[in-house]
C-alpha positions in Angstrom: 5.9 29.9 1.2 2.3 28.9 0.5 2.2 25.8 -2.1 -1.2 25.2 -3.5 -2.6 22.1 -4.7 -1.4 20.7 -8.3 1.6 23.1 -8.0 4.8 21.9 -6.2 7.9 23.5 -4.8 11.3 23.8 -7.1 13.0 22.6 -4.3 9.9 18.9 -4.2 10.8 15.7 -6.5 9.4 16.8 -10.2 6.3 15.2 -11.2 8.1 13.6 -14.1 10.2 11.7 -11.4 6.8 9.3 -11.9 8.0 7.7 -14.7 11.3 7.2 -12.9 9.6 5.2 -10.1 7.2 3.1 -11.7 10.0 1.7 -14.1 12.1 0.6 -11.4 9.2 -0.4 -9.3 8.0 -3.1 -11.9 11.8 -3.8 -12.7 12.8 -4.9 -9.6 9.9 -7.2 -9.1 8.7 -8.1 -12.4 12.4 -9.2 -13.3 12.9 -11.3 -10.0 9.5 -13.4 -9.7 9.7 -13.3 -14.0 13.3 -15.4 -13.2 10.7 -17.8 -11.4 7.6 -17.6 -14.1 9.7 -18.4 -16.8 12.6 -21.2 -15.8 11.5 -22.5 -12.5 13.7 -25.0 -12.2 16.6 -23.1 -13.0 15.8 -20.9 -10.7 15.4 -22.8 -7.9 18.7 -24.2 -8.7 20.1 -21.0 -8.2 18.4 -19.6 -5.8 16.4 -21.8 -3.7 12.9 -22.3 -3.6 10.7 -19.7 -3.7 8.5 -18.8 -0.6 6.8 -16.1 1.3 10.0 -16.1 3.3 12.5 -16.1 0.4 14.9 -13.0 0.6 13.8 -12.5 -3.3 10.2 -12.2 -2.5 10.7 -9.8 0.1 13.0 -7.9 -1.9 10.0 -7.8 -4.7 8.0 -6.5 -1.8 9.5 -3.9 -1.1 10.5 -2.2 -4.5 8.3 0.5 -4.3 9.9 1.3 -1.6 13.6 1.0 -3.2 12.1 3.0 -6.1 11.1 5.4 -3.7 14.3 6.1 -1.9 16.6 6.2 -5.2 14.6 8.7 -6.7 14.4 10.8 -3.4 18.1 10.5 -3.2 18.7 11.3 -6.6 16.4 14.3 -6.8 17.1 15.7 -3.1 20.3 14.1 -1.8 20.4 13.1 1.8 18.5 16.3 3.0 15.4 15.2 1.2 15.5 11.5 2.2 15.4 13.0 6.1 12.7 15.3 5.0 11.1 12.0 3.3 11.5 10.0 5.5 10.2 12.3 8.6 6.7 11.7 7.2 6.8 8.6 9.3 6.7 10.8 12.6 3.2 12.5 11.3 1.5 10.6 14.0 -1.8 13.1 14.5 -4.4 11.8 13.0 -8.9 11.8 12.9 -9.7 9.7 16.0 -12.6 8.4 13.4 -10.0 7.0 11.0 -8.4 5.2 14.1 -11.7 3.5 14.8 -11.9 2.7 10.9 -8.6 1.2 11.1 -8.5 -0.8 14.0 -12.1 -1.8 14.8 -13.9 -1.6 10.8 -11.1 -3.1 9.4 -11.1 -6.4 11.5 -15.5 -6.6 11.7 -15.1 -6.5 7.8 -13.0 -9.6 7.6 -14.8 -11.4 10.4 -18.5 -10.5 8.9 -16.9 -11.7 5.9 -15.7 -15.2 7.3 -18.8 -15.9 8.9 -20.5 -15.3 5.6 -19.0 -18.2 4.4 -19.4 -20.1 7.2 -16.0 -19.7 9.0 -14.5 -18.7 12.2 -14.4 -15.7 13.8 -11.0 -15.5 13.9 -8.0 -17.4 12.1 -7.6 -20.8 13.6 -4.0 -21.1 16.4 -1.4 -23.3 14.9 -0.7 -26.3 17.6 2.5 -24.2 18.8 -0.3 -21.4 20.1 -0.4 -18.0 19.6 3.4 -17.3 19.8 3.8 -18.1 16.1 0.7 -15.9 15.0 2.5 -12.9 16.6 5.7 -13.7 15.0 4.3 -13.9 11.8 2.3 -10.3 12.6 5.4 -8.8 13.4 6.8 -10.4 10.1 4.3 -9.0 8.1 4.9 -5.2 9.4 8.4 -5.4 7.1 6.3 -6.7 4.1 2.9 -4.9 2.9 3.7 -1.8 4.7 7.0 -1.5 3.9 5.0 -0.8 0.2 3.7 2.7 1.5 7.2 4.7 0.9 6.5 4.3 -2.9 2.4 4.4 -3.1 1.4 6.6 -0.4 5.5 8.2 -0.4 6.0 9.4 -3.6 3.0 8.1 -6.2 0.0 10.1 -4.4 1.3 12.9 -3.9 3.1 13.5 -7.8 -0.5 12.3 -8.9 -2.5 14.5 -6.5 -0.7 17.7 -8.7 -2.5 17.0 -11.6 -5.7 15.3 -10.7 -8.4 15.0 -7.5 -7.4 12.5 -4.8 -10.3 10.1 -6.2 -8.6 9.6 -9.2 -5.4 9.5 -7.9 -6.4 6.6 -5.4 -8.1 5.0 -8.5 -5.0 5.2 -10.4 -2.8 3.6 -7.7 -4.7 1.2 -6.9 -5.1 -0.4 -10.4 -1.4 -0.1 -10.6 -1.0 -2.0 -7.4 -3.0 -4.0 -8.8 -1.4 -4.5 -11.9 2.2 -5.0 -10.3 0.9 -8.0 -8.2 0.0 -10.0 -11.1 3.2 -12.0 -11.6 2.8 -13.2 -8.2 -0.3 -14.7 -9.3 1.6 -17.1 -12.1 4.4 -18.6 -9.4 3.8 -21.5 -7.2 5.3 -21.7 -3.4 3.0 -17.8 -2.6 -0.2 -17.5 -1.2 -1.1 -15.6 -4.4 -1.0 -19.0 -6.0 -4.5 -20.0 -4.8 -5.8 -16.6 -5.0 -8.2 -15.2 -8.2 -7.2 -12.0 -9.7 -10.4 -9.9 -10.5 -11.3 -10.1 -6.9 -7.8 -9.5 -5.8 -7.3 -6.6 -8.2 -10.7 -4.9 -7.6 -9.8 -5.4 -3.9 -6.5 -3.2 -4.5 -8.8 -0.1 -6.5 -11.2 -0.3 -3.0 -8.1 -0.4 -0.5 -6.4 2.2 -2.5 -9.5 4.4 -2.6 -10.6 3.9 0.9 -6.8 5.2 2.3 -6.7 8.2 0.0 -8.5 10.4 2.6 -6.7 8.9 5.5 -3.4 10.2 3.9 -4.6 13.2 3.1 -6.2 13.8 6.5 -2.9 12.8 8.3 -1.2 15.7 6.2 0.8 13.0 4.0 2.0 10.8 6.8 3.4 7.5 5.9 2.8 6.2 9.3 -1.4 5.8 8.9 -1.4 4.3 5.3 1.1 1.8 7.3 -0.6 1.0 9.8 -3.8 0.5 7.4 -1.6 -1.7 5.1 -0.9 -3.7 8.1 -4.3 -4.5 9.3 -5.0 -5.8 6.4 -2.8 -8.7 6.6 -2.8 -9.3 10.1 -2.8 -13.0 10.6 -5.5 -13.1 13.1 -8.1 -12.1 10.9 -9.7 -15.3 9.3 -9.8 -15.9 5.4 -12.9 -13.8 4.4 -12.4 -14.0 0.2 -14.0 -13.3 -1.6 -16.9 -11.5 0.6 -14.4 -9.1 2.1 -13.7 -7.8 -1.2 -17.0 -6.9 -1.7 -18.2 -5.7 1.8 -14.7 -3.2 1.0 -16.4 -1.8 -2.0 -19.5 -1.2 -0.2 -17.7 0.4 2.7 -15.5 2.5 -0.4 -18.4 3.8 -1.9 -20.0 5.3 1.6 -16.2 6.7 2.4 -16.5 8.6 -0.9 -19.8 9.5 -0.4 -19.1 10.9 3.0 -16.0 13.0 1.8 -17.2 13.7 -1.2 -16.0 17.5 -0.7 -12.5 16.8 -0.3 -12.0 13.4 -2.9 -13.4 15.0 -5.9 -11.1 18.6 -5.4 -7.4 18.8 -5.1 -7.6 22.0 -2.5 -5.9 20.6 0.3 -4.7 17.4 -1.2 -0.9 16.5 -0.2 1.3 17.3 -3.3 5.0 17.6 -2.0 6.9 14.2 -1.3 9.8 16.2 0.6 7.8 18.3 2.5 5.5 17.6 5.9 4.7 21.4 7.2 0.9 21.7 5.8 -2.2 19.7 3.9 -0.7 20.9 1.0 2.9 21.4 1.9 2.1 24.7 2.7 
């Protein structure tokens, strides 16, 4: 059966199931780093110091994720969370959004750090580059990890109703938005971090991987692998002028697929679904 875009299959996740994720999204991690914002010291009592590393903070992580899954499973059962899930074997994909991934990506942050006068690439610990890669392999559980609820199940419910460049737009301020307790608790990187750049950097990221999903047919595996790039520990702290370079870059990616952001024909719209651009 054909399925157009903005209309959905009886047998998808309804759109209202929106509402369902963004609530326990923001509950799980507004509620655990809130414990943290609001009696610290108790807190650490509790639970022990919060850090990077802290089971709490990558259970915050990932609760778009969580939110994800439940909703799947409550809507489809385990059929659905196979169907779901198989979205992470959608591994064909534009050889120029490889290139834009692995080779734009990393020049951004690099042109970035040398703006500022740093180094080309982060510095090496005095243990070498053993750590760096343990950390990189650390980070593939975190940031990406995110993509089952944004890329999973927001995009696609959003992508019904309105053209991908709003829908990117929309996520991305959210992501934004759901960050910002981070930015209140001591022991994170976010602690040092402003939160204008940060959040405008969220809208551009957001934007920039809407095509690439929609490209990939809705796979989960390329807005993961994009996630991960961007907090790949080699690449040197570029802040704030990879922001901005990323906004630049954003505006020539809408510019050059202009045809496909600004209409929802061929946008991904199913969540349980992986046989078609639109689910089709």
């Amino acid at each position: 059966m054909a399925i157009t875009a903005g209309t959905a299959s009886s047998k998808d996740i309804p759109s209202s199931a929106l509402l369902g994720f963004l609530a326990v999204t923001f509950g799980i991690t507004w509620v655990l780093i809130g414990v943290y914002i609001v009696a610290p010291d108790r807190a650490s009592g509790w639970f022990g110091q919060i850090s990077g590393s802290h089971p709490f903070f990558f259970l915050a992580t990932w609760a778009p994720a969580i939110a994800a899954i439940l909703i799947v499973f409550l809507y489809q059962g385990t059929a659905g969370l196979r169907a779901f899930l198989s979205r992470l074997m959608l591994w064909r994909g534009s050889i120029s959004w490889a290139a834009f991934i692995l080779c734009l990506l990393p020049l951004v942050f690099v042109a970035g750090s040398l703006i500022k006068g740093g180094p080309v690439l982060a510095p090496l610990p005095p243990e070498g580059v053993r750590p760096v890669i343990a950390v990189l392999f650390m980070m593939l559980l975190l940031g990406p990890i995110e993509e089952f609820g944004w890329r999973g199940i927001m995009q696609p419910l959003l992508q019904r109703h309105i053209a991908p460049i709003w829908a990117g737009l929309i996520i991305g301020a959210t992501w934004g938005v759901w960050h910002l307790p981070a930015f209140f608790l001591a022991g994170v990187v976010f602690a040092d971090w402003d939160f204008l750049p940060f959040f405008i950097g969220n809208v551009t990221l957001a934007v920039l991987v809407t095509p690439i999903f929609n490209s990939a047919r809705g796979s989960l595996l390329w807005p993961m692998l994009f996630h991960w790039q961007l907090i790949n520990p080699f690449w040197p702290d570029a802040q704030p002028w990879d922001t901005w370079i990323l906004v630049g870059v954003a505006f020539g990616v809408v510019w050059w697929n202009r045809d496909t952001l600004f209409r929802r024909d061929g946008a991904v719209t199913e969540v349980c679904r992986t046989d078609g651009p639109s689910g089709a």
